[in-house]
C-alpha positions as CSV (number, residue, x, y, z in Angstrom):
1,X,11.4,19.6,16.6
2,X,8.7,20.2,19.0
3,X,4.8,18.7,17.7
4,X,3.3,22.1,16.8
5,X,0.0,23.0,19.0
6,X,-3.1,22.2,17.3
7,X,-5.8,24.5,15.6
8,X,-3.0,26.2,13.9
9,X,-4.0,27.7,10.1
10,X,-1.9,25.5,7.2
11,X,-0.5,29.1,6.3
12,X,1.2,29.6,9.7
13,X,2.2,26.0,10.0
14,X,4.1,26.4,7.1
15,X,5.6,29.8,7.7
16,X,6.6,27.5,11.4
17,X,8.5,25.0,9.2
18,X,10.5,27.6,6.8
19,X,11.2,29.7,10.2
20,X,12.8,26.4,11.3
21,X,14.9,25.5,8.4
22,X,12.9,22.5,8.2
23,X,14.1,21.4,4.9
24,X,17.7,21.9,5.7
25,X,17.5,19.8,8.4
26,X,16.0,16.8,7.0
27,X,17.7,16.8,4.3
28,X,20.9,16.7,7.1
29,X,19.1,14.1,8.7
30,X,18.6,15.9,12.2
31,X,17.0,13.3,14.1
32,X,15.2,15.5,16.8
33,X,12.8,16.8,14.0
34,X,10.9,13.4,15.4
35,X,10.1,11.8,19.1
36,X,12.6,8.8,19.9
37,X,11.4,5.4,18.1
38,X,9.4,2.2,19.8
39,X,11.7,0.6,21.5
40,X,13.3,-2.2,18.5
41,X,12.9,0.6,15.9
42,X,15.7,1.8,13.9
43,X,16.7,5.4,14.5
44,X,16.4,7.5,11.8
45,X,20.3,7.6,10.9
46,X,19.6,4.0,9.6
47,X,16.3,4.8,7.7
48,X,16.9,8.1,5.8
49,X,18.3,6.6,3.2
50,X,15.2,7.5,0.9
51,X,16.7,10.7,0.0
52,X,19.3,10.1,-1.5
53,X,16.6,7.2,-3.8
54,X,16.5,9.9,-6.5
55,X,20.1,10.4,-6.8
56,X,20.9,6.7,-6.9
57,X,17.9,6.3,-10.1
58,X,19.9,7.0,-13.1
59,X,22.7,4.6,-11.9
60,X,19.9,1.9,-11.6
61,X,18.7,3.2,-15.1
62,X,22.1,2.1,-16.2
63,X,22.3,-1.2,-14.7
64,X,18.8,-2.4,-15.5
65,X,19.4,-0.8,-19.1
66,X,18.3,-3.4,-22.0
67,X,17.3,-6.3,-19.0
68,X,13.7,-6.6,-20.9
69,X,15.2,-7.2,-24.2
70,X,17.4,-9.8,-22.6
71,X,15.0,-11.7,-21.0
72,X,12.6,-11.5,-24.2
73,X,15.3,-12.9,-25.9
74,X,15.5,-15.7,-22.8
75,X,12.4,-16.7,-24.2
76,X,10.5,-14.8,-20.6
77,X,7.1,-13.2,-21.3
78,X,5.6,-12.5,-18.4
79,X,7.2,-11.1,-14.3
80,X,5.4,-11.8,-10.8
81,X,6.6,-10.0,-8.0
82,X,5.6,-11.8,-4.7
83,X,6.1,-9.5,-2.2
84,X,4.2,-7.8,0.9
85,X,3.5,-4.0,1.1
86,X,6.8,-1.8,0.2
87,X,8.0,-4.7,-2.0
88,X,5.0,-4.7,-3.8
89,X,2.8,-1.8,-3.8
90,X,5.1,0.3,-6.4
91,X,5.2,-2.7,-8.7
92,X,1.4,-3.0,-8.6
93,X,0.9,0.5,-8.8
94,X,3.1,1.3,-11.9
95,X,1.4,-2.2,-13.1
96,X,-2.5,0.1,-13.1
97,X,-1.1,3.5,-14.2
98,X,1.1,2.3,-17.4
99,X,-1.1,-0.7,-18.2
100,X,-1.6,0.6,-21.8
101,X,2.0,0.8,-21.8
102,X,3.2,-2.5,-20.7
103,X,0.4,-4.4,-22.1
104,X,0.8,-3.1,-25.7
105,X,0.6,-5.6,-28.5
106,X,3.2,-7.8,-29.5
107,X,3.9,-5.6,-32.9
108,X,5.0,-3.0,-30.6
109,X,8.9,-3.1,-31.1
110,X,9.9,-2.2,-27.5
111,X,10.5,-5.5,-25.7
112,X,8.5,-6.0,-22.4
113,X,7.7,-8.1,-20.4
114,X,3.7,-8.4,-18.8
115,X,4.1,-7.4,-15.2
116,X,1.8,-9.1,-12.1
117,X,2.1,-8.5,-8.1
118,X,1.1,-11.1,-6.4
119,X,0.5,-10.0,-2.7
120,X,-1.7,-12.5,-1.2
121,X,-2.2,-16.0,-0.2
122,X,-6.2,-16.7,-1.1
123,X,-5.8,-20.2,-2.4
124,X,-8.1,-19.2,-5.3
125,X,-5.8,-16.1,-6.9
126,X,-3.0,-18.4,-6.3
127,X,-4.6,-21.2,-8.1
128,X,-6.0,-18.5,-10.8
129,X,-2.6,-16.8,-11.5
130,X,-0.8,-20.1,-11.8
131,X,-3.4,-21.5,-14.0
132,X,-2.8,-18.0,-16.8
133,X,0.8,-18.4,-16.7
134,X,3.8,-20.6,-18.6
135,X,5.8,-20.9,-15.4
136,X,8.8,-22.0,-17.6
137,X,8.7,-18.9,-19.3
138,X,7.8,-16.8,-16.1
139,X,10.3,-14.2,-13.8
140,X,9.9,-14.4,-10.4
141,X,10.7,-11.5,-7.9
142,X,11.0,-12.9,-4.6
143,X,10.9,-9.2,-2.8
144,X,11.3,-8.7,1.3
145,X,13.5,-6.5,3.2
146,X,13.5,-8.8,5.7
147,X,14.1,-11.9,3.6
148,X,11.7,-13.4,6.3
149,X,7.8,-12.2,5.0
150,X,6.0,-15.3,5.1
151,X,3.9,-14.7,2.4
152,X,6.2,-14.2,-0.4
153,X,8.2,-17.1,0.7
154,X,5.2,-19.3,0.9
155,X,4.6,-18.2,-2.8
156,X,8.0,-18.8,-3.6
157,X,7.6,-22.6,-2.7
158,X,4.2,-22.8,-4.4
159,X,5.8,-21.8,-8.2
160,X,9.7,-23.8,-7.4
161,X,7.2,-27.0,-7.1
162,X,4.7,-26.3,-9.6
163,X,8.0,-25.8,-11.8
164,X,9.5,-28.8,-10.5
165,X,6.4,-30.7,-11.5
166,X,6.8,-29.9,-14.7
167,X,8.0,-32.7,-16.8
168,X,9.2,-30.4,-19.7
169,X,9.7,-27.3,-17.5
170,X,12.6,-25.5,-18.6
171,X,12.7,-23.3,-15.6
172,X,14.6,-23.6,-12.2
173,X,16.5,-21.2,-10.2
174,X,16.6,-18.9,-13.1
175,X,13.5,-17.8,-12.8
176,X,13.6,-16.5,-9.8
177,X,15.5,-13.4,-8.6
178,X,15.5,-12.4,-4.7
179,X,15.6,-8.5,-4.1
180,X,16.3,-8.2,-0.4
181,X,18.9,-6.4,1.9
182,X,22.1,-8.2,2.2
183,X,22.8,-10.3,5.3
184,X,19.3,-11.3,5.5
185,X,18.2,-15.6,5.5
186,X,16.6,-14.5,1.8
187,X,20.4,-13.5,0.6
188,X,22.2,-15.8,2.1
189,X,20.3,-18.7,0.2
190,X,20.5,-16.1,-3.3
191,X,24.5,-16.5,-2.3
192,X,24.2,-20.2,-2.1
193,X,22.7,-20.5,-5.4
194,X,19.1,-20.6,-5.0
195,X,18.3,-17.9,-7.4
196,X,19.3,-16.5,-10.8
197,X,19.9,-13.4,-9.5
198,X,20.1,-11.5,-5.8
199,X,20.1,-7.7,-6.0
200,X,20.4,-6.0,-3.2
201,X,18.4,-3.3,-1.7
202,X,19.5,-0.6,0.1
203,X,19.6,-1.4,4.2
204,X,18.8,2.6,5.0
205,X,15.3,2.7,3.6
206,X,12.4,1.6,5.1
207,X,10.1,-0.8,2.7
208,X,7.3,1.8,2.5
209,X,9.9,4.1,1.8
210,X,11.4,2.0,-0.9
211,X,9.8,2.8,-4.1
212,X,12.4,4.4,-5.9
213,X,14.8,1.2,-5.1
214,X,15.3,-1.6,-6.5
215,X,11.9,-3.3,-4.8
216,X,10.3,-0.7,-7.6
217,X,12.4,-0.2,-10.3
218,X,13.6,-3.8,-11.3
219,X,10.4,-5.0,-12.2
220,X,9.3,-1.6,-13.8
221,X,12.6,-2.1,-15.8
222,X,11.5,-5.8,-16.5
223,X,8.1,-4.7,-18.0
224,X,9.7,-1.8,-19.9
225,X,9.2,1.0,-18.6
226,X,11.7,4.1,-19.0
227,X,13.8,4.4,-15.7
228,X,15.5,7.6,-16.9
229,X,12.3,9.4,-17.2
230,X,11.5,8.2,-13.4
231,X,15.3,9.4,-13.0
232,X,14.6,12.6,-14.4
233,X,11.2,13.8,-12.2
234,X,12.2,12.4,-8.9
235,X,14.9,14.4,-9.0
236,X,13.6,17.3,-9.8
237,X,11.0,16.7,-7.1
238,X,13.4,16.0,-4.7
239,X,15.4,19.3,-6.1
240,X,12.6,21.6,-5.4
241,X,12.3,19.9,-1.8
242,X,16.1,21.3,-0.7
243,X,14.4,25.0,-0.2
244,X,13.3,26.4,3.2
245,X,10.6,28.3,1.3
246,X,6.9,28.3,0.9
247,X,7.3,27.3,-2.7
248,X,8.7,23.7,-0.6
249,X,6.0,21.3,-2.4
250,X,6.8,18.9,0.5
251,X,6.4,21.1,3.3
252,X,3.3,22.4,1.4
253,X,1.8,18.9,1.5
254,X,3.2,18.2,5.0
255,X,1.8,21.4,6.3
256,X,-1.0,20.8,5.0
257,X,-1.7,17.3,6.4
258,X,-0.6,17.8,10.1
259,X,-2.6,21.2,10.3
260,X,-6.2,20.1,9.5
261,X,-5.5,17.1,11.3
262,X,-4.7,18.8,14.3
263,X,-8.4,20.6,14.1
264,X,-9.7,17.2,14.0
265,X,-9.3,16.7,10.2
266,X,-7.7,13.2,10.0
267,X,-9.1,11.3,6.9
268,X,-6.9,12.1,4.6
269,X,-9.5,12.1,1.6
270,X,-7.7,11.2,-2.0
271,X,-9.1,12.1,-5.1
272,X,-7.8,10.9,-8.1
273,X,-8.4,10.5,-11.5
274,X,-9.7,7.4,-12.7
275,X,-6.1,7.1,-14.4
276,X,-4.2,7.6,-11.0
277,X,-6.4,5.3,-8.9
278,X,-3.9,2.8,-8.2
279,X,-1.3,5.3,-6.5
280,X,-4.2,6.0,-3.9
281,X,-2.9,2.3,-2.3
282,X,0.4,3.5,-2.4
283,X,-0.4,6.8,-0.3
284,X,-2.4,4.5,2.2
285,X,0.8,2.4,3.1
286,X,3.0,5.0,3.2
287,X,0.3,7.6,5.6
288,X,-1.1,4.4,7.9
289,X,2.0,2.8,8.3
290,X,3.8,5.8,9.6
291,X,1.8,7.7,11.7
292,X,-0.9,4.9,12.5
293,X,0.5,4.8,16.0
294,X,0.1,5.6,19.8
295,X,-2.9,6.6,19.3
296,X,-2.6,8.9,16.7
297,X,-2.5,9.0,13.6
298,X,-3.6,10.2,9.8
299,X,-6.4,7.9,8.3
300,X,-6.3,7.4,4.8
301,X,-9.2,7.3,2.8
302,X,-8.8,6.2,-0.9
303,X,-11.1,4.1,-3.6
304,X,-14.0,6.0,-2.2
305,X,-16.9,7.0,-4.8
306,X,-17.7,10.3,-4.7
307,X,-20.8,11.5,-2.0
308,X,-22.5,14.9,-2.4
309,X,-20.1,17.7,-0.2
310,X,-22.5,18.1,2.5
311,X,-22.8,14.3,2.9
312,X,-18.8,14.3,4.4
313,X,-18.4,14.9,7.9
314,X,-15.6,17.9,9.4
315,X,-13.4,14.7,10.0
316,X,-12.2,15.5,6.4
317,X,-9.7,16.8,4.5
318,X,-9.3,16.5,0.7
319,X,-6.2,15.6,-1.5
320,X,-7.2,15.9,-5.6
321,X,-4.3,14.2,-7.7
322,X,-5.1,15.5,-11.3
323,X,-4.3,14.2,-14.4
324,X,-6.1,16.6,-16.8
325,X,-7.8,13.7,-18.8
326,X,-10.8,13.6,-16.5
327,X,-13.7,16.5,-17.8
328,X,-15.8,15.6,-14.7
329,X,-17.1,14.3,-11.2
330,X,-13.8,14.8,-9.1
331,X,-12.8,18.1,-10.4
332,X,-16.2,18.9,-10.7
333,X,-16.8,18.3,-6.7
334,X,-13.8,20.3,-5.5
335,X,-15.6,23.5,-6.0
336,X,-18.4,22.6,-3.8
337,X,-16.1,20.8,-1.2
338,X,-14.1,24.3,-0.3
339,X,-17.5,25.7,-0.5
340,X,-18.8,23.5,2.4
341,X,-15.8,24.6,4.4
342,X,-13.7,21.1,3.5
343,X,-10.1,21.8,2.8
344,X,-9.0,21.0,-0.3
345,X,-5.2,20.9,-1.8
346,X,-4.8,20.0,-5.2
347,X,-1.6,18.2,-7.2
348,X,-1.1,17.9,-10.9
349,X,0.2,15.1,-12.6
350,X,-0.1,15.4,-16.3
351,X,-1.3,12.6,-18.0
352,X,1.2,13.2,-21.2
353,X,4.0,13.0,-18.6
354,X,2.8,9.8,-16.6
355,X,6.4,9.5,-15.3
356,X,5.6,12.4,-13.0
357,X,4.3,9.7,-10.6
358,X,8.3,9.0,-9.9
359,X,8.3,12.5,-8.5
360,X,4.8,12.2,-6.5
361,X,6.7,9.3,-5.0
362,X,9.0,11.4,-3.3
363,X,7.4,14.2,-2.7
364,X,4.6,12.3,-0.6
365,X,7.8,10.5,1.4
366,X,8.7,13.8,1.9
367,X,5.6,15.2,3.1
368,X,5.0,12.5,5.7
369,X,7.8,13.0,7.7
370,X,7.1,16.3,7.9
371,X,3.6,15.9,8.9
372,X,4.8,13.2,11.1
373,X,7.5,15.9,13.4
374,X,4.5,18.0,13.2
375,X,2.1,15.4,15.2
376,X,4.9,14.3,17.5
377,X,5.2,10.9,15.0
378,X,7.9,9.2,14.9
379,X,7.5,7.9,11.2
380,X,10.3,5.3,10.5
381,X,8.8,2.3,12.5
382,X,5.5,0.2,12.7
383,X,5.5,-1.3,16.3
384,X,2.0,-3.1,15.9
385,X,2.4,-4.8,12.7
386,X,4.5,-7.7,14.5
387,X,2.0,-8.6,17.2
388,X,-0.4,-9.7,14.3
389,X,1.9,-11.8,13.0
390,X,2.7,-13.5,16.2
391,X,-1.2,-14.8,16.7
392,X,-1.2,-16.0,13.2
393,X,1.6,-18.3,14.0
394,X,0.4,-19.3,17.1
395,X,-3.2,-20.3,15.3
396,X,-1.8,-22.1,12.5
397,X,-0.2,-24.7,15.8
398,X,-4.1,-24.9,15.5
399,X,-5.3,-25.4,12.3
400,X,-8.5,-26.7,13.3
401,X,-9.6,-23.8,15.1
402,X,-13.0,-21.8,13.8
403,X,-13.5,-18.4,13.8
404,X,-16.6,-16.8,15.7
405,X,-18.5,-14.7,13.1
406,X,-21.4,-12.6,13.0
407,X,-24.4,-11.7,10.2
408,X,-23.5,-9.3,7.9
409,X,-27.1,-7.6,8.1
410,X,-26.9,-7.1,12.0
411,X,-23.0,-5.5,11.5
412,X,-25.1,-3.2,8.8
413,X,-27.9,-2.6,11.1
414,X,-25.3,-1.7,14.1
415,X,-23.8,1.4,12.4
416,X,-26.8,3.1,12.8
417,X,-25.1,4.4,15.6
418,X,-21.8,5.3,13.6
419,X,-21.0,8.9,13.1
420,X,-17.7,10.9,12.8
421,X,-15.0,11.3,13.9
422,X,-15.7,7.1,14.0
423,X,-15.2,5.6,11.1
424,X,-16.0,2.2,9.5
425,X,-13.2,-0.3,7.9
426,X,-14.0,-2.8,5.2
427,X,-11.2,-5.7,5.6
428,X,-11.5,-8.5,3.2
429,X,-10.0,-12.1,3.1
430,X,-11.3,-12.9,-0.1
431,X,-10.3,-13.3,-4.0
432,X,-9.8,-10.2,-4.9
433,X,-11.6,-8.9,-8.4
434,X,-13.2,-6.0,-10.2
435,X,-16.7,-6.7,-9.6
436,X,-15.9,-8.0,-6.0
437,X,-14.1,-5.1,-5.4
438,X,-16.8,-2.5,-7.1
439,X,-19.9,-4.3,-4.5
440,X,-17.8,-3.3,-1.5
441,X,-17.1,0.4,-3.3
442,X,-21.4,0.3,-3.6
443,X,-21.5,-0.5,0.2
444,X,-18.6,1.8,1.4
445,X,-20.9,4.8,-0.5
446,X,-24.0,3.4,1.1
447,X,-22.4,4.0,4.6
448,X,-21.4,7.1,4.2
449,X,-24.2,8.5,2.7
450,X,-26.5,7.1,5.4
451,X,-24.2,8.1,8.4
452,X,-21.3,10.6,7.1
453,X,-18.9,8.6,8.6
454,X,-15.5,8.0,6.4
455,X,-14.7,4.0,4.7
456,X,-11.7,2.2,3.9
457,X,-11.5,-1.1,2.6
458,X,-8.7,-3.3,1.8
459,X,-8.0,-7.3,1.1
460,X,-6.1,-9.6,3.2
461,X,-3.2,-10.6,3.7
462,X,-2.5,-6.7,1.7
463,X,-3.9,-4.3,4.5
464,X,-2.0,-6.4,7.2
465,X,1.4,-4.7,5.4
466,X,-0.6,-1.3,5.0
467,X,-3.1,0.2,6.9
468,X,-3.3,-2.6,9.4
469,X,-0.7,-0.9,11.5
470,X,-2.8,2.3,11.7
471,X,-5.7,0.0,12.6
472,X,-3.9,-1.5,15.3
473,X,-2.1,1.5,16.8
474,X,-3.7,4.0,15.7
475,X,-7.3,6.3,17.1
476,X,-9.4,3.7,18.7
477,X,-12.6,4.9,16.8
478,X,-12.7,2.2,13.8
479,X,-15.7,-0.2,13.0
480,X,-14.2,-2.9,11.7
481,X,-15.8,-5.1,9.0
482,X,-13.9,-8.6,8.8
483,X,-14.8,-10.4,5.7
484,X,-13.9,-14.1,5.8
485,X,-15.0,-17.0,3.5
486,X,-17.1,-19.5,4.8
487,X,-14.8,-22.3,3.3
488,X,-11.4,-21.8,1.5
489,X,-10.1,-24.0,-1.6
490,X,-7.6,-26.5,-0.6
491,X,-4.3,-25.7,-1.4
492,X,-1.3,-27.4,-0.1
493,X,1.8,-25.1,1.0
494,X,4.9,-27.2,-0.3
495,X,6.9,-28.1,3.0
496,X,4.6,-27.0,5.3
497,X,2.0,-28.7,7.5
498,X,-0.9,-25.9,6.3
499,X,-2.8,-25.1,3.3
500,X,-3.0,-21.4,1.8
501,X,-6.5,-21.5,2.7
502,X,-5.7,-22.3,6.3
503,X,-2.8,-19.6,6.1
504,X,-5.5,-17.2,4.9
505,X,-7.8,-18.2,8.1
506,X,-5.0,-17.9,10.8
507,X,-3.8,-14.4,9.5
508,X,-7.5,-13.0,9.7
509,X,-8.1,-14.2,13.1
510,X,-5.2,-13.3,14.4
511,X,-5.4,-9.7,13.3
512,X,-8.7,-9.5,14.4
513,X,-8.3,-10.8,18.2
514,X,-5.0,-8.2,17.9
515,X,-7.2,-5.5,16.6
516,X,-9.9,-6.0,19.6
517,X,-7.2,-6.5,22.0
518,X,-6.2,-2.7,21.3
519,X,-9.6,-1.5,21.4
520,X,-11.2,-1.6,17.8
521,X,-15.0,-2.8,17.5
522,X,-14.0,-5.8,15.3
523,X,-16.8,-8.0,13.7
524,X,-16.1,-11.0,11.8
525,X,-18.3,-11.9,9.2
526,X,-18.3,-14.9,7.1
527,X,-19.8,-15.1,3.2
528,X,-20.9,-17.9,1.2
529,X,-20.3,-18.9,-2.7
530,X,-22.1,-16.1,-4.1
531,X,-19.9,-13.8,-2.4
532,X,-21.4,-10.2,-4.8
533,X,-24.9,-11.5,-4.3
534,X,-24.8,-11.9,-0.7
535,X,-23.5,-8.3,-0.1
536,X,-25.8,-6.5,-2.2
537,X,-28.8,-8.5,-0.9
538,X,-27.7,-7.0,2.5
539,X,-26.8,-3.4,1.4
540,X,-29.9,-3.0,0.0
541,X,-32.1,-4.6,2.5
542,X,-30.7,-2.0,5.3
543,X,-29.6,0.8,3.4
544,X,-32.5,0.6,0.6
């Protein structure tokens, strides 16, 4: 299929992609609806298997059926995944929007166990995480696609020796369970014996792709959540997705997408309610990662607080995911975005029916590779993500190496010059947390409102997995904000001749020489101790 011309009305586009039998042939897996992939890339015969992720769900249903109440019984109360991106954005989003539901209290009846992602390697969450749990009594996903991602393996030997250290530990391999494809290095130690348990995940989807696999549903299974219901509205999502009609919800989303990006509308804005927040870092992933590349691409902007209409630039367009349990701010705004001229698409997802989310899943998977043959994208592939890794491995040869920062209030002071269709990226290597995380939310509204330009923000070692590829391959018109510490805790990678602090280091410098080598404005800054202090000291001394 051809990239449609630009400036072409969302109505028309999607009259273009019923006239085309669009649908149809996805769902036959036509591979010209998309440009040939980067040279290494898997064609798409060898990464469609996503669609058939809805059918396959109540046969997982079964097989995961009554796992909780086993390992309850085991004597397990809590469930880390350690995984990168696909592997572990589903588990941590389902984590946030069923909190109340897998954290209930211990009288509830329905065995569970509490589920954590852990998708970084700052020596102080490490530390933190394995300080709040019983490793004895702890589950360990160790989730790549690969069975290579360094992070999750580095984690991996982090809990086997603090287990091992453990004079009355009763854990070993059986705490640990290895979801990867099969004839990868991660599989091939699960058939040697390594692990409790290897399942395997299906070789024809893509780890973005992957959320309705295994990756996703064996620790939503674990923390006891209801796979039928996710079984039951992904596929009647992917049901209503079959028709080469208007009515299509994921050419309607698609359609939507590619045309206002092709009038210069690329920051795909999402709105959500505060309920649904989390399955904005889902979208990202899935949006950056695919179409973040040869120059082009869709920008996702989530997390963003809300700015007056007229304060958003005509770079935007504006996705509202609502749950009905929010009387307020972001349904309120929608009215005066479409009167300011922003588009403006809204999806429903009842908050009585939280498993709808299963179905959102798919019909966003679906949407991007529409939007994707619509921009001349090939979506299945991530060509820039690996160039990253390289440097960090070549700097942690290294270790001793410093990275050249800058003042946070000079970067401030130098987006005075910022305006759309630029846009500024917050990148953080730091420990993540809620009040850490709010500060840059204060700063990423301070930008905007003093420059209209759009913000994103994300922590390291997670946006490398994410939106990093967009950053990388996508439109050369990000600022981009690197946050570093100015000294790392100490902690000792078992087997390897680095610490997780100097791991942390090497990955942010070499994504930053990467990003610069492709043309971003990267500046590297480095904060102290008082990490919420020292950014809101600066915000307010250049944006008042």
């Amino acid at each position: 299929m051809t990239a449609l011309p630009g400036h072409q009305p969302v109505e028309k586009v999607l009259d273009h992609l019923v006239a085309e039998s669009f649908a149809t042939r996805l769902w036959r897996r036509d591979p010209t609806l998309w440009p040939e992939p980067s040279p290494g890339g898997d064609p798409p015969e060898l990464t469609l298997g996503w669609l058939d992720l809805p059918a396959r769900l109540p046969d997982l249903a079964e097989q995961f059926s009554g796992l909780a109440g086993t390992l309850v019984g085991d004597g397990f109360t809590d469930a880390v995944v350690l995984g990168m991106g696909g592997s572990s954005l589903t588990p941590l989003t389902l984590g946030e929007i069923f909190r109340s539901d897998v954290n209930r209290q211990s009288q509830d009846p329905a065995p569970r166990l509490r589920l954590h992602a852990l998708d970084t390697v700052n020596p102080s969450t490490v530390t933190s995480l394995t300080n709040s749990l019983d490793l004895s009594r702890t589950l360990f996903f160790v989730s790549s696609k690969s069975g290579t991602t360094v992070e999750p393996l580095t984690l991996e030997s982090h809990f086997r020796s603090r287990l091992a250290d453990q004079s009355n530990a009763r854990g070993g391999r059986r705490n640990f369970v290895a979801l990867t494809d099969s004839g990868t290095p991660l599989s091939e130690r699960a058939r040697a014996g390594e692990f409790g348990t290897w399942v395997a995940t299906p070789e024809d989807v893509g780890g973005r792709f992957s959320g309705l696999s295994a990756f996703g549903m064996m620790p939503a299974a674990v923390a006891g959540l209801n796979l039928q219901a996710f079984a039951d509205e992904a596929v009647r999502m992917a049901q209503l997705c079959r028709a080469d009609t208007t009515s299509n919800p994921g050419l309607q989303l698609g359609g939507f997408l590619a045309a206002n990006a092709q009038t210069g509308r690329d920051k795909v804005t999402l709105l959500t309610s505060p309920g649904l927040a989390a399955f904005g870092m889902w979208v990202e992933q899935l949006l950056a990662e695919s179409t973040g590349k040869n120059g082009k691409g869709l920008i996702p902007v989530t997390g963003e607080k809300l700015s007056p209409a007229e304060k958003y630039g005509n770079d935007r367009q504006f996705v509202l995911i609502d749950s009905g349990d929010d009387a307020s701010s972001v349904r309120a705004l929608s009215s005066g975005l479409v009167a300011a001229g922003h588009p403006l698409l809204i999806i429903e997802v009842p908050a009585e029916n939280k498993y709808r989310i299963a179905g959102e899943f798919f019909r966003w998977e679906f949407a991007t590779a529409v939007a994707s043959s619509l921009m001349g994208i090939y979506p299945f592939d991530q060509p820039d993500v690996e160039a990253a890794k390289i440097k960090a491995r070549q700097l942690l040869t290294d270790i001793n190496q410093e990275l050249e920062v800058g003042p946070l209030v000079d970067a401030l002071k130098s987006l005075a010059g910022v305006s759309p269709p630029a846009y500024v990226a917050l990148i953080a290597f730091l420990p993540e947390s809620p009040p850490l995380t709010a500060e840059f939310s204060a700063l990423r509204l301070a930008i905007t409102d003093a420059t209209g330009v759009a913000t994103t923000f994300g922590y390291g070692p997670r946006y490398l997995h994410s939106i990093g590829q967009l950053y990388k391959g996508g439109p050369k018109n990000a600022v981009v904000l690197g946050f570093v510490s100015g000294k790392y805790d100490d902690l000792p990678v078992p087997g390897a001749n680095y610490s997780f602090g100097q791991l942390t280091v090497a990955q942010a410098g070499g994504d930053f020489t990467v990003m610069a080598e492709q043309g971003q404005n990267v500046q590297p800054i480095a904060l102290g101790n008082r990490l919420i202090e020292e950014l809101e000291h600066a915000r307010n001394l250049v944006f008042g």
